[in-house]
C-alpha positions as CSV (number, residue, x, y, z in Angstrom):
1,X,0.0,0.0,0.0
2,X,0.6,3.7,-0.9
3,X,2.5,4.8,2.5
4,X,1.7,8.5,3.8
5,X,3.5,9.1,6.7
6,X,2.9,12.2,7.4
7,X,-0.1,13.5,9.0
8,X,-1.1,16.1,5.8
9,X,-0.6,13.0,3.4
10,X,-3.3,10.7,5.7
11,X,-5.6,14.0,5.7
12,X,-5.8,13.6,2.2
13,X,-5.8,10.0,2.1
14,X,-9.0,10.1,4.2
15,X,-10.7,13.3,2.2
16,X,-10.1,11.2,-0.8
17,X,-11.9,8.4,0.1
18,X,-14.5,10.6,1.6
19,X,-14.9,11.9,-1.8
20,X,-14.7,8.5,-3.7
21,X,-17.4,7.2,-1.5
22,X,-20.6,8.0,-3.7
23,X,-21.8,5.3,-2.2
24,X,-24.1,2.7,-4.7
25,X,-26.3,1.9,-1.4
26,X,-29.1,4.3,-1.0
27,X,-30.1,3.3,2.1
28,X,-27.5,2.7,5.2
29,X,-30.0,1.1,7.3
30,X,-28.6,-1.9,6.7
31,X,-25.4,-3.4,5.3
32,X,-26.8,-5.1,1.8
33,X,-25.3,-5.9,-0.7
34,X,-25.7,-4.1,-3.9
35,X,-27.2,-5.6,-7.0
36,X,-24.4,-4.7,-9.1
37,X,-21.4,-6.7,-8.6
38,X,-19.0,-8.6,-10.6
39,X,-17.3,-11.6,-10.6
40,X,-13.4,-11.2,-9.9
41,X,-10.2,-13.2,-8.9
42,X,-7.7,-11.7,-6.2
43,X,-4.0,-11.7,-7.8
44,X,-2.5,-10.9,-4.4
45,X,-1.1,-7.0,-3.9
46,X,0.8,-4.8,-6.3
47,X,3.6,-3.4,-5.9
48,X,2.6,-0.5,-3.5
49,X,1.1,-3.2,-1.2
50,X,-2.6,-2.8,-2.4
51,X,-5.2,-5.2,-3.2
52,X,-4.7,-6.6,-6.6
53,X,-7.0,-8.4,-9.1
54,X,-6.3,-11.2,-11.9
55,X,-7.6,-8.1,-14.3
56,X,-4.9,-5.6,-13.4
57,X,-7.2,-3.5,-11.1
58,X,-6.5,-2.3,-7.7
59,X,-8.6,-2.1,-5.1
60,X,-8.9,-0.4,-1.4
61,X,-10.9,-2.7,0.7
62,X,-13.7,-0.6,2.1
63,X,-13.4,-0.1,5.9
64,X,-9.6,-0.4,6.6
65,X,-6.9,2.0,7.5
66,X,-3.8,2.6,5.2
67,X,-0.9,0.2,6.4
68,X,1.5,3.0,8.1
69,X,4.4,0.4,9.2
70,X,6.4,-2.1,7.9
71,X,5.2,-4.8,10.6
72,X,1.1,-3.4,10.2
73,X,2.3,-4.4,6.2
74,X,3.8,-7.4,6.6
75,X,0.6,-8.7,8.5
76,X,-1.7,-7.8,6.1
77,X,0.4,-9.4,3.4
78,X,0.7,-12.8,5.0
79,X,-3.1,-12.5,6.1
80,X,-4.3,-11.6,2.5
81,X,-2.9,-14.6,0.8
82,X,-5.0,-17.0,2.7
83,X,-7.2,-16.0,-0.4
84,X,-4.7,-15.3,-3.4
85,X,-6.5,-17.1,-6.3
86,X,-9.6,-17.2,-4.9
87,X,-12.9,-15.7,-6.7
88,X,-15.0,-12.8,-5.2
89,X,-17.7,-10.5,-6.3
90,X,-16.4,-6.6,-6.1
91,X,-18.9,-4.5,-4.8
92,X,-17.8,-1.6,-6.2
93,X,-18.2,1.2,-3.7
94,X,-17.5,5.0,-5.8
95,X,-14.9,5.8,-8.3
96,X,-10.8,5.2,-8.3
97,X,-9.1,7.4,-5.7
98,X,-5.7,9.4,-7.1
99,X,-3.9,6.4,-7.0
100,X,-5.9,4.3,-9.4
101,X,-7.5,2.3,-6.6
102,X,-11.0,1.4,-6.4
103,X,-13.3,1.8,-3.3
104,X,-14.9,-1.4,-2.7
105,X,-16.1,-4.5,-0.7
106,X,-15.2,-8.1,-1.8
107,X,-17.8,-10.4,-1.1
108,X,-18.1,-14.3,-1.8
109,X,-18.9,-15.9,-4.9
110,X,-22.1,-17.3,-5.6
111,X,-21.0,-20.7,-5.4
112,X,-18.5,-20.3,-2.5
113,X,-19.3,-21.4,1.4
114,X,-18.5,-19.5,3.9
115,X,-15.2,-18.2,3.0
116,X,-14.3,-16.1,5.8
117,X,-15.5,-18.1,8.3
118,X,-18.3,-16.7,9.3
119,X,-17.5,-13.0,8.2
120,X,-19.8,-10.7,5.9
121,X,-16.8,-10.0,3.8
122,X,-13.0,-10.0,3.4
123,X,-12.7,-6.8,5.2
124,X,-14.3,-8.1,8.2
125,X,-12.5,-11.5,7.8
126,X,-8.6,-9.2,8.0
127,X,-9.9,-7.3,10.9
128,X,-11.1,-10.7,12.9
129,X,-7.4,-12.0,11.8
130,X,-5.8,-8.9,12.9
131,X,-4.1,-7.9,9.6
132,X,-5.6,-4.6,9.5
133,X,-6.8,-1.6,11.3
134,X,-10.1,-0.8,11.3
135,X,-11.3,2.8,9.8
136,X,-15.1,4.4,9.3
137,X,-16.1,4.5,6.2
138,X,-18.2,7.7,5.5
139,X,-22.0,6.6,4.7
140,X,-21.6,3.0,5.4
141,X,-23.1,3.0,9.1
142,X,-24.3,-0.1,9.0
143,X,-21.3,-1.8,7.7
144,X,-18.5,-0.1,9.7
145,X,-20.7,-1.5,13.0
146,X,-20.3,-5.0,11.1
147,X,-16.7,-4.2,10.6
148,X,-16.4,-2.8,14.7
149,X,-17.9,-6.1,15.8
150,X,-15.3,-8.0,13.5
151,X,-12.2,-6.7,15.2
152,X,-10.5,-8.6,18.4
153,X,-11.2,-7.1,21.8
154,X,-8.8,-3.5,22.2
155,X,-6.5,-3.3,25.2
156,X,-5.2,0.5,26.7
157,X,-1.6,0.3,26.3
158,X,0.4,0.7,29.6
159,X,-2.5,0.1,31.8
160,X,-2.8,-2.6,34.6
161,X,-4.8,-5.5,34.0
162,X,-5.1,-4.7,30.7
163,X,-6.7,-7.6,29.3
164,X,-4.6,-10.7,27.3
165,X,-4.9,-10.9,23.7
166,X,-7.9,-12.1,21.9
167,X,-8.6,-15.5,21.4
168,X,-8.5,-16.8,17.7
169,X,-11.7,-15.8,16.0
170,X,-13.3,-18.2,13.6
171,X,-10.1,-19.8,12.6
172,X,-7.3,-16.4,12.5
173,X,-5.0,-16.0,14.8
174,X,-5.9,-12.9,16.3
175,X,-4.0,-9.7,17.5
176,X,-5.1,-7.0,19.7
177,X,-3.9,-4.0,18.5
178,X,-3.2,-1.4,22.2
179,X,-5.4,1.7,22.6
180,X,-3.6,4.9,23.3
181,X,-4.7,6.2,26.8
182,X,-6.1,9.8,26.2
183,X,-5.6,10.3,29.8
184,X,-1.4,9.9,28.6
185,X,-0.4,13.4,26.6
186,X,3.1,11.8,26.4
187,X,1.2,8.4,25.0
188,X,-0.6,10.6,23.1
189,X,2.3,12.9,21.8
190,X,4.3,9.8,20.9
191,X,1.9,9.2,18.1
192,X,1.2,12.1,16.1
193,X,0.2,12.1,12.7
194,X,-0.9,8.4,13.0
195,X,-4.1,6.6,12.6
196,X,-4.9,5.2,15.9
197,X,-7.4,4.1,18.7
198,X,-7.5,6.5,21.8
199,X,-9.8,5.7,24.4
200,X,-10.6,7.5,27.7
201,X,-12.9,9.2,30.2
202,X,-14.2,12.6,30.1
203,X,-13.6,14.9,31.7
204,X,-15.1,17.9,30.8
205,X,-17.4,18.9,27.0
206,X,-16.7,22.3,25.3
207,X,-18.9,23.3,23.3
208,X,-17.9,26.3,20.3
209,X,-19.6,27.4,17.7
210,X,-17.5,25.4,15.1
211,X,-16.3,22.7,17.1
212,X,-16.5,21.2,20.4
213,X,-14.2,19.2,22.4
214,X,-14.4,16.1,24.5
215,X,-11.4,16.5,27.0
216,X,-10.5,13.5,28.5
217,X,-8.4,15.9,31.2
218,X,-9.7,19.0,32.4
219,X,-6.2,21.1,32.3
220,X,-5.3,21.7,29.0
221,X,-2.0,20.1,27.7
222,X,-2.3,17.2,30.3
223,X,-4.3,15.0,28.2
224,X,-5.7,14.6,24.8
225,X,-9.5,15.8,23.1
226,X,-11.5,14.4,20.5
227,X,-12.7,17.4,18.4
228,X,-16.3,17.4,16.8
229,X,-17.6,19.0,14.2
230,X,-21.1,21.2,14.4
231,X,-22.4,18.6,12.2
232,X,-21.6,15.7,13.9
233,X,-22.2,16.7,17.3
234,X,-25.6,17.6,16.4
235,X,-25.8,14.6,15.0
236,X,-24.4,13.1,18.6
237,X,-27.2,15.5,20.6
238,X,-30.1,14.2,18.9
239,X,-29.2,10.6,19.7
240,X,-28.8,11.5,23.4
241,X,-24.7,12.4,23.7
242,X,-24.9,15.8,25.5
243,X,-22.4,17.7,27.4
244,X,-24.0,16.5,30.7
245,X,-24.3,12.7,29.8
246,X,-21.1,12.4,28.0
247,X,-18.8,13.9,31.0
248,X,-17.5,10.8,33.4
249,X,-18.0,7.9,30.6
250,X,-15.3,6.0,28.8
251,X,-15.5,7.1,25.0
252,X,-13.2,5.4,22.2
253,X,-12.5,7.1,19.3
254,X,-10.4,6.2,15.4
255,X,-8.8,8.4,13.4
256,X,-5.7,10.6,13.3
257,X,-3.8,12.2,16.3
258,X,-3.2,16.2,15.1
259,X,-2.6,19.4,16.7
260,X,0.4,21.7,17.0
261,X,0.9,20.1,20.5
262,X,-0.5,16.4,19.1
263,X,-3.3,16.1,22.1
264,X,-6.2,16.2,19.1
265,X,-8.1,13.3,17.7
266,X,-10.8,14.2,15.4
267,X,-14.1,12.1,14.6
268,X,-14.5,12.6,10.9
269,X,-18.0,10.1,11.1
270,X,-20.1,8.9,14.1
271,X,-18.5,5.2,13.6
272,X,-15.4,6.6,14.6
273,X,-16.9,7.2,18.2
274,X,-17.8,4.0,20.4
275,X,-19.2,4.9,24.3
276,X,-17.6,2.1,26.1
277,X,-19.8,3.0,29.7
């Protein structure tokens, strides 16, 4: 896969594939699959570590981060050929991004049993096997809470009793992939410009007019803040997440650690944001 280390290269990795995201499902009230697909064979990866098929085509699986390591690649390459050869049906999800890649799930064929034992599809199938992390696909609700439920059990890195790793699911030998305390601005600090998992309590709600912040501490620079926008925490109000009930619960939240002092996560979709109690 393409790698974009730095944090302004994963901004536009994630606008792009806002933008290529006209999604074919009209309705997100459930994860369906669309009438249109086509019968395909996966080749393996190309040479920039992306999905490849027999036709020459590249694809990005819907619903998973951008490999930013060489270990996070090496796992996904050794996970993906469990199915090199094998015959899908691309469920094409929008046009090809900048790089040529299309946006898409890959489902089973018609005449295949259960080929990701038990998983809706391949991308849920690399998440159970930990070869991937997960990432919320704008306008697919339904299937990034498919994809969430996929993924092994999270642990906070450094904290006691953190829980041992997952058991295997449905066959993969699964890896937890650590949370990054919010509560930890050095944790926190340590991991700019990545794609991540942050998970904590919080402390205190601020709301702006453009933005408001869910501080997981209450003095500023001593912990980190998921940042909202209007939009989305409007979104958040109406289903009941106010300033009053969110302050003393456990949120976790994916996507990308920014900020000129790296304390700021922000929640691009409402999949990106899981109340944990």
């Amino acid at each position: 896969m393409r790698v974009k280390p730095s944090f302004a290269a994963i901004v536009s990795f994630l606008a792009g594939m806002a933008a290529s995201i006209a999604v074919t499902q009209a309705a997100d009230d459930v994860c369906a699959t669309p009438d249109a697909t086509e019968a395909v064979s996966l080749a393996g990866l190309d040479r920039h570590g992306d999905v490849l098929l027999a036709d020459g085509r590249s694809v990005r699986l819907a619903g998973l981060a951008p490999r930013q390591n060489d270990a996070e690649r090496e796992r996904f390459a050794a996970q993906l050929t469990r199915w090199q050869g094998h015959a899908f049906r691309l469920a094409q999800l929008g046009g090809a991004d900048r790089w040529g890649r299309l946006p898409a799930r890959l489902l089973a064929a018609e005449d295949a049993t259960n080929p990701f034992a038990g998983q809706p599809d391949l991308t849920a199938a690399l998440l159970a096997g930990g070869a991937a992390l997960r990432l919320a696909e704008p306008g697919l609700a339904a299937c990034n809470e498919l994809w969430r439920k996929a993924e092994p059990r999270q642990m906070v890195t450094g904290k006691p009793g953190s829980p041992p790793l997952a058991a295997a699911q449905g066959g993969f030998a699964a890896v937890a992939f650590p949370v990054v305390d919010g509560h930890d601005a050095a944790a926190m600090k340590a991991q700019a410009g990545r794609i991540v998992v942050v998970e904590g309590r919080i402390a205190a709600v601020g709301e702006r007019a453009q933005r408001t912040y869910l501080n997981f501490e209450r003095r500023r620079g001593t912990g980190g803040s998921i940042v909202l926008s209007r939009a989305l925490w409007r979104e958040l109000q109406r289903s009941g997440w106010t300033a009053a009930t969110l302050t003393g619960k456990r949120v976790r939240v994916r996507g990308v650690i920014e900020g000129r002092d790296g304390l700021l996560i922000e929640a691009e979709t409402r999949s990106a944001l899981e109340l944990i109690d």
